[in-house]
N, C-alpha and C positions, 0 to 999 in steps of 0.2 A: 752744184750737184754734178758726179762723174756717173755720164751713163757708159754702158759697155754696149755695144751695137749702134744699130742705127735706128731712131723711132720714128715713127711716120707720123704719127699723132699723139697727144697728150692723153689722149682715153687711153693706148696701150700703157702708161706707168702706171707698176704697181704700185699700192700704197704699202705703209710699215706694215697696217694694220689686218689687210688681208697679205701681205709676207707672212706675217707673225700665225694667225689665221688656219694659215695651211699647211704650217711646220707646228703646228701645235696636235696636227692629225697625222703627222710622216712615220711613217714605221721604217725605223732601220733597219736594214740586213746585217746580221750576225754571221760573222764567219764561220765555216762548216757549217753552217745548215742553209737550204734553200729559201726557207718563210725563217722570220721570226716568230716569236712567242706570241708578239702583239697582232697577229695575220685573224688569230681567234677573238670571237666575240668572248662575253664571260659566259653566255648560256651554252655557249660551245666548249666549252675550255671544263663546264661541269659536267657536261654529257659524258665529253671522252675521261673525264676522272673517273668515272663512277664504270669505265669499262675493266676488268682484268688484265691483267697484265697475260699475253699470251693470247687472249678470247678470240673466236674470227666466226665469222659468219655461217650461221646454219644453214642449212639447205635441205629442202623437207625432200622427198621421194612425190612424184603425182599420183603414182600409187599402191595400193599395199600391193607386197610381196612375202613369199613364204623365201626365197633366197636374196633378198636385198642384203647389201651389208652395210647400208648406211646407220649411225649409229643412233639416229631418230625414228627410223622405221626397221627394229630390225624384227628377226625373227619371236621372240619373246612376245612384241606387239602384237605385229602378225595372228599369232596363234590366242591371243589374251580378246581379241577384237572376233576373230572365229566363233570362240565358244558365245560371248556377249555378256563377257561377265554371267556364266553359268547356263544360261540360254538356251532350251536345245528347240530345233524345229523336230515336229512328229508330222509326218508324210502320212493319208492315207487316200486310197482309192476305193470308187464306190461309184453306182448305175443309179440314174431318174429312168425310169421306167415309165412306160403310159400308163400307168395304174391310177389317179390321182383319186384321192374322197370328193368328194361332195358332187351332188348334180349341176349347182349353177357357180359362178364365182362368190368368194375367193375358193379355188382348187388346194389340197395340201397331199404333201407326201409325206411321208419320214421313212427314214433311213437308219437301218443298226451300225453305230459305228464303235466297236470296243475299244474304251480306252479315253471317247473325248467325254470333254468335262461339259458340264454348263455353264463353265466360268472362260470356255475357250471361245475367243475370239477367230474364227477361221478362214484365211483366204483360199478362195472355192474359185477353181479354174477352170471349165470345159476342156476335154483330151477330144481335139475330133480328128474324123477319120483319114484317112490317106486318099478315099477316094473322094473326089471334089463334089458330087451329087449328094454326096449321102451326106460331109463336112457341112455342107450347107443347109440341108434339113436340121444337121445339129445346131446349127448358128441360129435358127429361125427358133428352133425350140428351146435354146437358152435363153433367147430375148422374153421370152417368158417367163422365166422364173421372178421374181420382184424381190422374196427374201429369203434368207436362211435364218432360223433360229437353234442354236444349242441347247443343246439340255445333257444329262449325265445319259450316254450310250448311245445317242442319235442324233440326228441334225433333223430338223421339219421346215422341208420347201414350200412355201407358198407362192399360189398365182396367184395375181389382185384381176385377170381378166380373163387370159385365155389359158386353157393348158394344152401343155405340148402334145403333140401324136408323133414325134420321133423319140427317139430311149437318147439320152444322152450319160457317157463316161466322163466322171468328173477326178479332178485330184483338189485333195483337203490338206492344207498346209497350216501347222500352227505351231506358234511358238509361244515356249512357254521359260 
């Protein structure tokens, strides 16, 4: 047998069979290109089939814009996501006053409000005041309300315990 170097021990010779072994896995380099063909799995080689010719990576926006010009958010989006698919919110404003019905709990109010439905679900917000004494009566006397119910032209406040002795400014927001 003609070895080429020097071996220190017989465990370093390889045999035919792991030769054979690891030239059975060798991937040639092809001239003009970096990798070979062979560089890809087949699940890789079907992935990048199935891309276009030309295609590259999207890139979304983080957020909507009315002047983005990217071609996944642009303005048509925009404006198509505003309305909400036809959607519109109706804003209105309106006073709890210390008036409530009844002598003992539950307390109720109602309120005229033209326009809302009984089918309108309404997010009801407290507007309080700028002065910090008075803001805080209103905060105290919102904690008291428990619910709102719609009906066609009014809304009816219920207390389940106490009712307020400050007036609170509310805004009614619904979308419909």
């Amino acid at each position: 047998m003609k070895y080429y170097g020097k071996i220190e021990d017989e465990k370093d010779i390889a045999t035919k069979g792991y030769v054979d072994d690891g030239l059975g896995v060798k991937v040639d380099k092809i001239d003009g290109k970096g990798l070979s063909m062979n560089d890809y799995t087949t699940a890789e080689k079907t992935k990048l089939a199935g891309i276009a010719e030309g295609a590259n990576k999207t890139v979304v926006d983080s957020a909507l814009s009315s002047t983005s010009t990217n071609p996944v958010q642009n303005k048509a989006v925009y404006a198509a996501l505003q309305n909400a698919g036809g959607a519109q919110k109706v804003s209105y404003t309106a006073t709890l006053t210390t008036t409530w019905s009844g002598t003992s709990a539950p307390y109720t109010q109602s309120i005229s409000i033209s326009g809302i439905l009984a089918t309108d679900n309404p997010h009801i917000m407290p507007v309080y005041s700028a002065t910090n004494a008075t803001a805080i009566l209103e905060k105290e006397a919102w904690n008291c309300i428990s619910k709102a119910v719609t009906s066609a032209g009014k809304i009816t406040f219920t207390c389940f315990e106490e009712k307020p002795t400050q007036a609170i400014s509310i805004n009614i927001e619904i979308v419909r």
